[in-house]
Each structure stands twice: as C-alpha cells, then as structure tokens.
N, C-alpha and C positions, 0 to 999 in steps of 0.2 A: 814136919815138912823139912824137905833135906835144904842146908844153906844154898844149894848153887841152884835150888827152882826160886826160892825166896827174893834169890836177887835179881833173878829175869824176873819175875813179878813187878818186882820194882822198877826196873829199868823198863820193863813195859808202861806202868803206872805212869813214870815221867815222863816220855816218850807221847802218850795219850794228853798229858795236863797241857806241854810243850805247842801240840799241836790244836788243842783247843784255845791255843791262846794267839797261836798263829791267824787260827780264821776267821776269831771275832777282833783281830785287831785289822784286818783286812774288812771285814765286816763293815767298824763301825770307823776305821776313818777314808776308804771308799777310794776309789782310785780317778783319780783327777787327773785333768786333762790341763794343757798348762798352754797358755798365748803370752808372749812378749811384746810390749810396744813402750819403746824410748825408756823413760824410766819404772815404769808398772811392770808388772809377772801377773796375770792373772790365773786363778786355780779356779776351772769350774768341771761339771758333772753330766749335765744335759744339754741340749740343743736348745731348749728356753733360758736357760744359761749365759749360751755361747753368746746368744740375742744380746742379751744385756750388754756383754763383751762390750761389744760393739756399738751399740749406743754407747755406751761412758766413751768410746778411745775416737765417735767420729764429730766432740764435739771439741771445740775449741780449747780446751784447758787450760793450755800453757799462756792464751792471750788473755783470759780473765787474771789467772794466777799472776801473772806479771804486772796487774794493776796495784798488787795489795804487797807480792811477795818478793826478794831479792833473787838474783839466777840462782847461787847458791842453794837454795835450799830446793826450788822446783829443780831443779838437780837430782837429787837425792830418790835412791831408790827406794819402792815401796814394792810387798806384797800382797793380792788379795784376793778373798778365798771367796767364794761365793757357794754357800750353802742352805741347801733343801732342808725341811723339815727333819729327816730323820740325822744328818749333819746335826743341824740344832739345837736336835734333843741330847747330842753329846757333848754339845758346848756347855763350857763351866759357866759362862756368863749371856749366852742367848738362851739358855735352858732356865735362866733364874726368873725371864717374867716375859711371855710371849710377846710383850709390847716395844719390846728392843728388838728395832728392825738391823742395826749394826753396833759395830764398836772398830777403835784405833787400840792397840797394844804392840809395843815392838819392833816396832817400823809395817806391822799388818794391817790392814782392813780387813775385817770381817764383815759379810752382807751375806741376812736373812732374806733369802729368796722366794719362798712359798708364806703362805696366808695360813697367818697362827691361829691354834686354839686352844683358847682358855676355858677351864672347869665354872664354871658362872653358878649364881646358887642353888642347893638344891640337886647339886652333882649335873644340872644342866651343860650344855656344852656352847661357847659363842666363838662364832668362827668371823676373825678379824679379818679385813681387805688384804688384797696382796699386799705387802711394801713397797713401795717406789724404790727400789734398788740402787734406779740408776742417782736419786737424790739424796738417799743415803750415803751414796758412794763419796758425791762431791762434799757433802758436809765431814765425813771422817779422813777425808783428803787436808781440808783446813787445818783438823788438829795435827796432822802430820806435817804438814807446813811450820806451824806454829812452833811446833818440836825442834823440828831442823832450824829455824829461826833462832829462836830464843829460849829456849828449854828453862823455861823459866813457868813458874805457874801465875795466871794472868786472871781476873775479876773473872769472874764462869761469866756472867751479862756480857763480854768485851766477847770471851773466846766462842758461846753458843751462837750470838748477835751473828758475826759475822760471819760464821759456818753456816748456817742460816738463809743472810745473805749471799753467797758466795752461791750456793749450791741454785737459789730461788735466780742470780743472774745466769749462770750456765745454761741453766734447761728452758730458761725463757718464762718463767711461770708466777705468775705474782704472787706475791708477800697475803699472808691469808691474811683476810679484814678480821681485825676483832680491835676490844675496847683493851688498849695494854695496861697490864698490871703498871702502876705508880714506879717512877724509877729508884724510887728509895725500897721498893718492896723486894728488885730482881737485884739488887746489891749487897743484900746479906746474904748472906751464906747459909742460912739455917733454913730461909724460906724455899730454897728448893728443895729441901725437903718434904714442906708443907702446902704448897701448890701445883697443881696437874702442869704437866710437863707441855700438855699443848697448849696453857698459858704463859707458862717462864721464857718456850723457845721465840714465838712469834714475840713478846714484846718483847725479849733483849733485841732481835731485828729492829723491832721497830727505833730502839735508839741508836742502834749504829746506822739504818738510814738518814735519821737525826743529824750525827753528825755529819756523814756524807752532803746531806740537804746543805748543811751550816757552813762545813771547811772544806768541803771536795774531796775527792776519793782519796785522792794524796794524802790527806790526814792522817786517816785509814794507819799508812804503808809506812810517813817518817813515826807515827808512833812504835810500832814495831820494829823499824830499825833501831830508833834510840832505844828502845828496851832491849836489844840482842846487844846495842852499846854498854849496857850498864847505868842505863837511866831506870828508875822505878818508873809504875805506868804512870803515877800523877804528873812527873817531872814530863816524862814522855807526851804524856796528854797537852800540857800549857805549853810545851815547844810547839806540837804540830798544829797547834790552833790558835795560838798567840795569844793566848786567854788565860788568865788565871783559872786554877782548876776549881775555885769555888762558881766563876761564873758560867764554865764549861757545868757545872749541877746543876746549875739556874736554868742554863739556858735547856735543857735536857728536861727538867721537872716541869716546866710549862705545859 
C-alpha cells in the first residue's frame, strides 16, 4: 500500500473515533435545559422535570433556612442537576446503588428523578417508588449549607438529624413514626455502616427534634455558628444549651 493511501486511511480512521466520541458524549450526558432563581441554577431534561423545578423554588426556603443558617452562607450559590434514569446510569455515585435518590459534591446537588431498578434474586427485577426529589432536594441543600458554614466535618447524627429535619419542615410532612435506634447506637461511626439507612436517618431527626423540644430552635443555629467560630461541637453544644455536654447525653438518651 502506497504511504499517502495509508495515511488517509488513517486520518480517516481518527476522524471516525473523533466523531464517535462526539455523539456518545452528547449522548450520554444529554442536553439540559437550565432555570435560574436567586442563588440555585437548576439543570433539567423533561417537562416532569421542570414540575419539580418548580416545586423546590415556590416553597419558602430562604425562611426555614434562616432559622438554622447565617445570611452568608444561604448566600452562596449552588448547582443542580436533576436526572432521569438513563442520566443515572452514568453517574459514578447514583449508578453505585439504585437506593440513592441524591447527593451534595462541589457546590452541586445531584437528584435522581425516575424510580430505580434493582436486580433482586435470582436475576429478578424490583422496581423501587419514585424519589421524592423534591425532599431530596431540601436535605442535600443542608449539607451545602453546612459546607458554606463551617467546612468543618460534624457527628453524621447532628449533620443527617437535621437535613432530615430541615427538609421534613419545608414540605410540611411529618417525621416518619418509628422506634429510634439508641442514641449511643447513631454516634459511632462504624454503625452506619451496619444499619439500614431508613433506620439511622429518622432517629438521628428524631434527636435533633429532641433538642429542638429541650433548647429551641436557636440551639440548633448558635451551635453552628460557634463551630464556624472555632468551637468543637461539644464546646458548641454546652454554650447553646447551657448544659454540660455529658448532661446534654443524658438528657438525649432518655
């Protein structure tokens, strides 16, 4: 073969890879439609979508967020993406287990929008409820909060507790009844590994209601500023409750 067909071959060859890579990157990350309000960017796909939009931006936000959070950080812009199943399936971390309806990374929210399915056994197939998007939304809103706060990493019971809360006041919807795990059980760190997730989230709520119940929401909000101060949370915890923080366990463990 003469050199100068050889190397149109080639130059054809890449030319073909070049463009194959064009339109499964088009493909798979899908062209998004994009709405702005105050500090959000929202990236969605469909008209089921746009709905949710709209729900999360016509409910009060910024008057919950201001019970718990300083202006500062409700300030702060955030991105987020709301994505369909086939979205999902290219996500490095909604792809890892159908049961993660979102996540916070980078200043983004990410929210799984359509109703997973998992291989069940036996190569069965179990097709899970939609997500609630829009209460996804509000709970990865907290850790973004929290971020802008204090970038500081905080007890998981403190930081799920009231993401938890947070979202369950927004949308009006009550705290799911169950019997909560022991509050020595949701403060190691090892056990969330070892307990179902729709055990660990509701009872960490259940003890930041607790507090709430005991010191007022205020507690809540100067714990979180003395820890953006440079207080650790125990030191944090005994200011906003005037309590020594062994009795602040007591009174928790009851």
């Amino acid at each position: 073969m003469k050199p100068k067909n050889m190397f149109i071959i080639i130059l054809i060859s890449i030319f073909s890879i070049a463009i194959s890579i064009a339109v499964y990157t088009v493909i798979s990350t899908g062209s998004y439609s994009k709405k702005t309000n105050n500090q959000f960017t929202f990236y969605y796909q469909t008209k089921e979508q746009f709905k949710i939009v709209n729900k999360i931006i016509n409910q009060h936000i910024d008057k919950t967020a201001s019970v718990f959070f300083p202006t500062e950080s409700r300030n702060s812009k955030v991105k987020v993406y709301l994505k369909n199943k086939n979205e999902a399936k290219l996500d490095s971390i909604l792809s890892q287990r159908s049961s993660i309806n979102g996540y916070y990374l980078n200043n983004k929210i990410i929210l799984r929008t359509d109703r997973a399915i998992k291989e069940g056994p036996g190569g069965n197939q179990v097709i899970f409820a939609k997500p609630d998007a829009v209460k996804t939304f509000y709970h990865e809103y907290v850790h973004h909060l929290l971020l802008k706060t204090i970038n500081k990493e905080l007890p998981r019971w403190f930081e799920e507790g009231l993401a938890e809360h947070f979202a369950h006041q927004i949308i009006g919807q009550p705290s799911e009844k169950i019997k909560p795990l022991g509050f020595e059980v949701i403060t190691i760190d090892e056990n969330w590994t070892k307990y179902p997730s729709d055990e660990l989230y509701p009872s960490s709520e259940f003890y930041i209601k607790k507090i709430i119940s005991r010191w007022g929401e205020k507690s809540i909000k100067e714990t979180i500023i003395s820890i953006s101060e440079g207080d650790s949370f125990i030191t944090a915890l005994q200011k906003s409750t005037g309590q020594k923080y062994t009795t602040v366990i007591n009174e928790l463990s009851k």
